[in-house]
Structures are given as structure tokens and as C-alpha cells.
N, C-alpha and C positions, 0 to 999 in steps of 0.2 A: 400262227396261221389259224384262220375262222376253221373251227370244225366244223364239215359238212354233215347234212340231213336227208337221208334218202328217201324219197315220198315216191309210191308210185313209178319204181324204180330209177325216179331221175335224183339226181345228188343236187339238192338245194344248197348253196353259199349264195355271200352277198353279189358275186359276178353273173349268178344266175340268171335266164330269166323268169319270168314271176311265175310263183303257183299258185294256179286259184283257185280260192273253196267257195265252191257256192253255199251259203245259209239257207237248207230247208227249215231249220228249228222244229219244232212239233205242230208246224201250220197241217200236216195230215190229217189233223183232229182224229185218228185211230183207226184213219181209212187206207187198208195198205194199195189198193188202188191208187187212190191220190198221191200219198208216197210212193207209188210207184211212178206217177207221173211229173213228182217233183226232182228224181234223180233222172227221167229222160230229161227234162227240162233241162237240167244244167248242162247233161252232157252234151246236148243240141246246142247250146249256147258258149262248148268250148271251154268249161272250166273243169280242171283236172280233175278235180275232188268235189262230193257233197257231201255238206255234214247236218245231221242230227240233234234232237236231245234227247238225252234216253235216263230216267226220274222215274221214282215214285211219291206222288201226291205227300204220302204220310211222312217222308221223309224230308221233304224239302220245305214244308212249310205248316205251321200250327191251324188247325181247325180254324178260329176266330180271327184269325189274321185277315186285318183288312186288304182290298186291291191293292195296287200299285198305282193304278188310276180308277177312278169314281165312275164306273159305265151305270151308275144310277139302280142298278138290277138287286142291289142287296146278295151277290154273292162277295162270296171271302176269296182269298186267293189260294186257299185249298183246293176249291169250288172248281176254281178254273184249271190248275194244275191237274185237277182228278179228271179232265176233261180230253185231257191231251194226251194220258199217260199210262192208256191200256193196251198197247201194243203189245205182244208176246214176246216170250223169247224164237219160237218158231217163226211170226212174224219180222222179227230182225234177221233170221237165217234167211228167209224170201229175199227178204230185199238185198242181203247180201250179195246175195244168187245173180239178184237181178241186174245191183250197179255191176258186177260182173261181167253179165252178158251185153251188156250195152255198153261197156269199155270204159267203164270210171269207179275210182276210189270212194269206196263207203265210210265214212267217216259219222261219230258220234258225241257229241259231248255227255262222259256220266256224271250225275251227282252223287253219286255215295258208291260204295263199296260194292256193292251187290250190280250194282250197273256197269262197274270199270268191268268188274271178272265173267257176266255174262258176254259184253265186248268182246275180253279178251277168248272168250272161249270161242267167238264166233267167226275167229280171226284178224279182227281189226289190225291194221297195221300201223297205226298211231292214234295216239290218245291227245286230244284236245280237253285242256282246263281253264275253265270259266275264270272270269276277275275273280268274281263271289268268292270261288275255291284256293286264291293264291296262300291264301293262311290256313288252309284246313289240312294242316298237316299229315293227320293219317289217311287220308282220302290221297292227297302225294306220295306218302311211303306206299301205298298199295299198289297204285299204279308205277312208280316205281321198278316196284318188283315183276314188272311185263317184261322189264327192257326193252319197250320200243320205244317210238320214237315222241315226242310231249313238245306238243304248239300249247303256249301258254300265255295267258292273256292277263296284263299288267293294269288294264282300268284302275284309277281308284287307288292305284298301292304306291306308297312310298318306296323308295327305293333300299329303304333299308329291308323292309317287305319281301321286296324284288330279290334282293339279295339271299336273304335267307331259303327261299322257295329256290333258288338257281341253283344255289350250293347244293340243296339235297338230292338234286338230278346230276351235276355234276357228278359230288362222290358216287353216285353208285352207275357212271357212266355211262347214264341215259344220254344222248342226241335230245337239244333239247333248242328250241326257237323261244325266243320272248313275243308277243305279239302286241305292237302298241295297238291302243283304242281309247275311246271314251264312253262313259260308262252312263251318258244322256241320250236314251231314244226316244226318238231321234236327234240323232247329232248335228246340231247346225252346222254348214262349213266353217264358219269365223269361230265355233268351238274347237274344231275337230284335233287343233294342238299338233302338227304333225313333224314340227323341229323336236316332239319327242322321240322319235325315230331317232334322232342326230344321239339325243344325250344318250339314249339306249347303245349306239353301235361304241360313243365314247367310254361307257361305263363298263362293255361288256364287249370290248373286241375277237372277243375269241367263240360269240354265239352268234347263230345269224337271224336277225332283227326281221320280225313281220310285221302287217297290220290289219288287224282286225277293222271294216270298217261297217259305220251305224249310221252315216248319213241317209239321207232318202236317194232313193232310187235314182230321181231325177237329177239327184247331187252329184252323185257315187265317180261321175264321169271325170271329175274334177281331185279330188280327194287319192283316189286311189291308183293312176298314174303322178301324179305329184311324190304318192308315196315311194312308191317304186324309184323315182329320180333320187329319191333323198337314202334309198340302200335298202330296201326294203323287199325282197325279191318275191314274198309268200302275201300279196294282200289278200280279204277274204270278204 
């Protein structure tokens, strides 16, 4: 039997219906205002959860590292990380406050160590991990040791990848979602591969299968009820 995932106190399995996380990502550019108005947003819009990035600059990426993409400006991707990623930790207690008050799930993705345990001090009650992170082993055993609940996002990874990242949340009896995606932003729809759902619930009947999705806005409509049809009950 799929083991179930309690989000926001509803029990996610594949019979579910869908849980939706709306993607703020760190568009607040440091503004908890705006963040403040990216989690009324979603709630206004009906999606169960919003999530986050919660990084530091120095951590995630080398000083001279070029962009991702060429916006012509001569910044690094430092530059731009350092841009997004001055939030407080009192500033994540607000907004805690806030998806609260307005009746939706605050959600986070961390990248390092120091971001899962402020998280988790601020009460988060599941931790989302990036593709980037599916082989960063001690950053898994950390969050790990929350015991809560780990939506995990398979972009990019082999499945022998997949496996090893599954296992370490298994043995230590985390609840634990795989989440298909593609790791092209934007993801075209004739990219977006969504028979990998199918090999996912094949490979791994006993977890329940989500997806992460990266199409455009305009696309999304398409992609992400398709997913759902194909057993996907958590798109995002």
C-alpha cells in the first residue's frame, strides 16, 4: 500500500486530490511586503501551499561564477543570488505568521544546512528539495533528522540517483514524495516528459508521485491537469 503524506493536515496518496504549491521562489527581491503579497496571492488563487527559497549568496554559488543566462549587465551569479537572499530569520517568522493568518501552508526550499534548521525552528512542516540537491547527501541526512515530511524533486537524476536519495528518507522513516520536473526554464510543453510520472509510480509504488511544473504560465494549464491524470496528486 502507497504510504501516505500529510500536508496541511489532508493525507496526500495517489487517490488524492491534487495539492497545490504555488512557486513564490525569492521573486520578493527582500521585500517582506511583497512577500507578503505573494502568499495572499496564491491563497486568493486556491493553492494549498506556498513555497519559497531560503539560500545564502556565499553558499550557493562562487563569487566569479558566471550567469545562467547573459542579461548583458556584467553581474555574476553571486551578484544576483546576493540580491534575493537578505531576508531575516525574523522576516521568515512574519511571514510565517502571516501564511497563517490568511489560511495557507508556508513552505521553503533550503539550500544548505543552516537554512533547513532555521526552517525547521520556525516550524515548517515539510521540507522541499531542489533537483540540484538530490546528491547532496549531508544537506538529506540533515533534513532527515526533522522527521518531517520531504517533496523531492528528481530533474536531471538518474534513477539510480533517485534511488539512493529515496532510500536515505525511507530508512530513517521520513514520508517522502518524489516530484517529477524538468530542469529547462522554461519548459516547453513537448519537453515537459510527463510519462515520467508513469516510470516514477512503476519504479516506486510504495511513494506518492508529484510534479513539479516549469512551463510558462500560459502553458501550465495543460501540463499540470494531464499530470494529475497520469497519478500525480501534488503538482506545483
Amino acid at each position: 500500500m502507497t504510504r501516505e503524506v500529510v500536508l496541511s493536515g489532508r493525507a496526500i496518496t495517489r487517490e488524492s486530490p491534487p495539492y497545490v504549491i504555488a512557486e513564490a521562489g525569492v521573486h520578493h527581491y527582500n521585500d517582506i511586503d511583497v512577500a507578503r503579497e505573494l502568499i495572499l496571492a496564491a491563497q486568493v488563487a486556491g493553492a494549498d501551499a506556498v513555497k519559497f527559497q531560503t539560500y545564502t549568496a556565499d553558499r550557493l554559488a562562487a563569487r566569479w561564477a558566471p550567469t545562467y543566462w547573459d542579461d548583458g549587465t556584467g553581474r555574476t551569479q553571486h551578484d544576483i543570488f546576493a540580491e534575493r537572499s537578505l531576508l531575516t530569520e525574523a522576516d521568515y517568522a512574519e511571514l510565517f505568521l502571516f501564511a497563517e493568518k490568511v489560511g495557507i501552508t508556508f513552505l521553503s526550499t533550503p539550500f544548505d544546512d543552516d537554512a533547513a534548521e532555521m526552517l525547521d525552528r520556525l516550524g515548517m512542516e515539510a521540507f522541499k528539495i531542489a533537483s540540484a540537491d538530490l546528491i547532496d547527501r549531508p544537506l538529506l541526512e540533515r533534513v532527515a533528522c526533522f522527521g518531517k515530511p520531504v517533496l523531492l524533486s528528481t530533474g536531471a537524476a538518474t534513477f539510480e540517483e533517485i534511488d539512493r536519495a529515496a532510500q536515505l528518507f525511507i530508512n530513517a522513516d521520513v514520508p517522502l514524495v518524489l516530484l517529477h520536473c524538468s530542469l529547462a526554464y522554461p519548459t516547453a510543453i513537448e519537453d515537459a516528459n510527463l510519462r515520467r510520472i508513469v516510470s516514477l509510480a512503476e519504479r516506486y509504488p510504495d511513494l506518492v508521485i508529484g510534479y513539479s511544473d516549469h512551463t510558462q504560465p500560459q502553458d501550465s494549464e495543460l501540463p499540470c491537469p494531464m499530470a494529475v491524470g497520469l497519478g500525480a496528486p501534488g503538482p506545483m
